[in-house]
C-alpha positions in Angstrom: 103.2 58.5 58.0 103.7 56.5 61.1 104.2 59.9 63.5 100.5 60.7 61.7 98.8 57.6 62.8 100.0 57.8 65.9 98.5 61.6 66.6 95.6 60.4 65.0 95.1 57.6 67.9 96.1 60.3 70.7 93.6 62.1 69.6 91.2 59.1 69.6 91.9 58.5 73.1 90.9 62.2 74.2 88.1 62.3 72.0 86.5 59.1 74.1 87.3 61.1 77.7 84.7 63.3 78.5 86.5 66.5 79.1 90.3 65.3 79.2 90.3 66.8 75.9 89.2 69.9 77.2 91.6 69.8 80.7 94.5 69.6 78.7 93.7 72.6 76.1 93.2 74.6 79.3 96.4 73.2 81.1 98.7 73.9 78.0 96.6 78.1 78.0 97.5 78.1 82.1 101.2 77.2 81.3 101.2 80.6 78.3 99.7 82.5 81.3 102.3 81.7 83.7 105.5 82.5 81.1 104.4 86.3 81.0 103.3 86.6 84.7 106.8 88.3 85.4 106.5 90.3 82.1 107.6 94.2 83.4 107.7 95.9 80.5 105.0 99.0 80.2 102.9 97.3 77.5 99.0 98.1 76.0 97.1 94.8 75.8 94.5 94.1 74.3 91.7 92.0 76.3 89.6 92.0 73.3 88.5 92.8 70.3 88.0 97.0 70.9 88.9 96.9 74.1 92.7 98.1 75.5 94.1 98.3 79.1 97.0 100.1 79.8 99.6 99.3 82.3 103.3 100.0 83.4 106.2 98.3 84.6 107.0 97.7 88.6 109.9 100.3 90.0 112.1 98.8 91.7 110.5 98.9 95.4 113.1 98.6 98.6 111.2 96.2 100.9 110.2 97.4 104.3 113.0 94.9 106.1 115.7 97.6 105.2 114.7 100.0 107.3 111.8 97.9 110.1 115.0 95.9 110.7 116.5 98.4 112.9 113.6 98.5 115.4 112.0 101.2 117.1 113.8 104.9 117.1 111.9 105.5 120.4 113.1 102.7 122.9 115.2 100.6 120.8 112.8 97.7 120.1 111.4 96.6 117.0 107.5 96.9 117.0 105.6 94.1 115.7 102.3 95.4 113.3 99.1 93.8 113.7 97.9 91.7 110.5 97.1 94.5 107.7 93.8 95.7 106.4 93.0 95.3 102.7 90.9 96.9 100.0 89.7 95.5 96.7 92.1 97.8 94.8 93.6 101.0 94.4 91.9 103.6 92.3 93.5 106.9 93.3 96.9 108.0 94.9 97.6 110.5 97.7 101.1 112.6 97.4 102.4 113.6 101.0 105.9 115.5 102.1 107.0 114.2 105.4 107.9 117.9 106.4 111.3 116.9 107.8 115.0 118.5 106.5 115.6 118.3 102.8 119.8 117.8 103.2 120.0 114.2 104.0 122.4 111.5 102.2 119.8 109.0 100.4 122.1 106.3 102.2 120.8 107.7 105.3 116.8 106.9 104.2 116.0 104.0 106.2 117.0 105.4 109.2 115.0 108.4 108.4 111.9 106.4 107.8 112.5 104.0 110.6 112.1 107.5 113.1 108.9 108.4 111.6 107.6 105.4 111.9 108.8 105.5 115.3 106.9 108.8 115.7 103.5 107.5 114.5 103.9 103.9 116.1 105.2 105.5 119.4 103.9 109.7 119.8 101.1 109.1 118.0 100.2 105.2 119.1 99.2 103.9 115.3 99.9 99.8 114.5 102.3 101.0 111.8 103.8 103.2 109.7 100.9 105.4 107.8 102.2 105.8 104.3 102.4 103.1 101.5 105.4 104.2 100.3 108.2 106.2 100.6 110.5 107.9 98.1 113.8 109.8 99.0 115.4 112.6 96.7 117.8 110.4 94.8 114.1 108.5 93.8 114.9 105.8 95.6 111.3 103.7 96.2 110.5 102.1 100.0 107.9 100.1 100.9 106.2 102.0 104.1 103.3 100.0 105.9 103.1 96.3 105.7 100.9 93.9 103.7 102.8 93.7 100.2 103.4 96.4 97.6 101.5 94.5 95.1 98.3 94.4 96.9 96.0 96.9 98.3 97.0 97.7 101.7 94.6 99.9 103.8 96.7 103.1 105.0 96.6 105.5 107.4 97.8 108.8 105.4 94.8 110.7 104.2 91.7 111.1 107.2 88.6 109.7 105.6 90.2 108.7 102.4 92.5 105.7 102.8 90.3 102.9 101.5 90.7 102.6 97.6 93.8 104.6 97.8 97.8 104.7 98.4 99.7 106.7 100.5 102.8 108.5 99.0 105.8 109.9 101.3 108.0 112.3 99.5 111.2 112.1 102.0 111.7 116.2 102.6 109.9 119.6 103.2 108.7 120.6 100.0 107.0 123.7 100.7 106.8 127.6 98.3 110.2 128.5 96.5 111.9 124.9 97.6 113.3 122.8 94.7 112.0 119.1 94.3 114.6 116.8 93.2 113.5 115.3 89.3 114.8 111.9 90.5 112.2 112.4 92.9 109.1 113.4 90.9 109.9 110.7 88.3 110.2 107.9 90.7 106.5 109.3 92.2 105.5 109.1 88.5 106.3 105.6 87.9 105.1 104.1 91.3 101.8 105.9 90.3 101.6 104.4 86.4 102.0 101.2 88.2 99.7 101.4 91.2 96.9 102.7 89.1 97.6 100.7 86.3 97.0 97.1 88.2 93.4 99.0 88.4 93.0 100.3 84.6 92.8 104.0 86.1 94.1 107.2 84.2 96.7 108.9 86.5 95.3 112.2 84.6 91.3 111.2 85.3 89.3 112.3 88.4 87.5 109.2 90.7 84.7 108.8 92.9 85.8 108.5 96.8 83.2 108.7 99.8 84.9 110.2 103.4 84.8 107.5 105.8 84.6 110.5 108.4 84.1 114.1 108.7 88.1 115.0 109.7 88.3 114.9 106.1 87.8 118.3 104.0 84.2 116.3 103.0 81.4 114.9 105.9 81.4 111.3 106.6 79.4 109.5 103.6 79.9 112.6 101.1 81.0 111.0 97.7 83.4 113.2 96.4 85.2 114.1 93.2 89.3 113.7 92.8 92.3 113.6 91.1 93.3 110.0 90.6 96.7 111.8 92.0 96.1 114.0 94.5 97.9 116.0 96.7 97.0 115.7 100.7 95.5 118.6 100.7 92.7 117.7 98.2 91.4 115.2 101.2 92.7 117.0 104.3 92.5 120.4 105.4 96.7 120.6 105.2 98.7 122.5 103.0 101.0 119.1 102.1 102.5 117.9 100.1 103.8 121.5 100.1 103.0 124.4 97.6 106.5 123.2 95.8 105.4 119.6 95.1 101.6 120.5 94.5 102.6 122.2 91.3 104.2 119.4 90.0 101.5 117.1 90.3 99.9 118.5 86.8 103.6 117.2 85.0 103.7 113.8 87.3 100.1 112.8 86.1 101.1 113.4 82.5 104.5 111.5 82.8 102.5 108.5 84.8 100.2 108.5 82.0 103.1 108.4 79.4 104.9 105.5 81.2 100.9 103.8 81.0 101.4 103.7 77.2 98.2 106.4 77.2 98.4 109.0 74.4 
């Protein structure tokens, strides 16, 4: 009876504070919030009533200071990138191949990736490494150019299609009659369901991109229709990601979707 009363006069006190009774009901919602920030299990939410998103878990993502420690391939120095360019969010993915040998040991990725970045940072002159992300044939995941995995860096991997998208390395030469490692294509398949999922986006659906220049396969300011994964080649007048790894794209989109929680 005495625990009652004294509720009762707690709740007196708020009720004569303008808002305080209000602050705390939204301090006690921010602290719910904040307890299922680091959920990671693929989930469907519903926002509300009618209304579902789906989502997927974060792979496990090896961060850029594994393989930028080593510095640059070229003259031995470690090349500083400038401050990174950002998008509002990612609404479709780009698949590459990296067109180098296929027989590496996966403990041998960094150094891989730290020569091609050396290539495009030195040969070619570019601030930084031009992919996203990287993924080697044992599916091993590495962050490629800098800004954060979790945000939506501005890459240089697809000519007049890098805003509103993410670059994909496949670590290998993937071209006709070649086989693509599964470790491989299912890693791809759940940095996609991720990606697109902090955006709500369908790895199966098509979006709307417009070519910010006319190197692309459409001219500069020509809105065009794509796969929400897409292969290089749907942007760029290329044959990558390879004829091998372009027909897996159909099965990736359908096991990103799965690993969405999308029937």
């Amino acid at each position: 009876m005495g625990r009652r009363r004294g509720w009762r006069s707690v709740l007196r006190v708020f009720a004569c504070v303008p808002g305080l009774l209000a602050v705390l009901v939204l301090v006690l919602s921010a602290r719910g919030v904040e307890s299922t920030v680091g959920e990671r299990e693929p989930r469907t939410a519903a926002v509300r009533p009618g209304v579902v998103t789906y989502s997927a878990a974060r792979p496990h993502i090896v961060p850029r200071s594994v393989w930028a420690d080593g510095g640059d391939e070229a003259n031995g120095t470690a090349r500083t990138p400038p401050a990174p360019r950002y998008d509002d969010k990612v609404v479709a993915v780009f698949v590459h191949h990296t067109d180098s040998p296929n027989d590496y040991d996966c403990a041998d990725a960094p150094r891989i990736i730290r020569y091609l970045a050396a290539g495009q940072t030195g040969n070619r002159d570019w601030d930084d490494i031009g992919y996203n992300f990287l993924v080697d044939r044992c599916g091993t995941i590495y962050e490629g150019r800098a800004g954060g995995v979790d945000r939506a860096v501005t890459g240089a991997h697809t000519q007049g299609f890098n805003h509103r998208t993410a670059g994909i390395a496949a670590l290998g030469t993937f071209t006709a009659g070649v086989p693509v490692p599964r470790a491989m294509t299912d890693a791809i398949a759940a940095l996609t369901a991720w990606k697109l999922g902090l955006a709500g986006i369908d790895p199966r659906a098509t979006v709307r991109l417009t070519s910010s220049n006319s190197h692309s396969r459409y001219p500069k300011g020509t809105t065009a229709r794509l796969p929400a994964l897409a292969g290089h080649k749907d942007g760029y007048m290329t044959t990558c990601p390879g004829a091998a790894l372009s027909a897996r794209l159909p099965a990736i989109r359908q096991a990103a979707a799965r690993l969405q929680g999308r029937p």
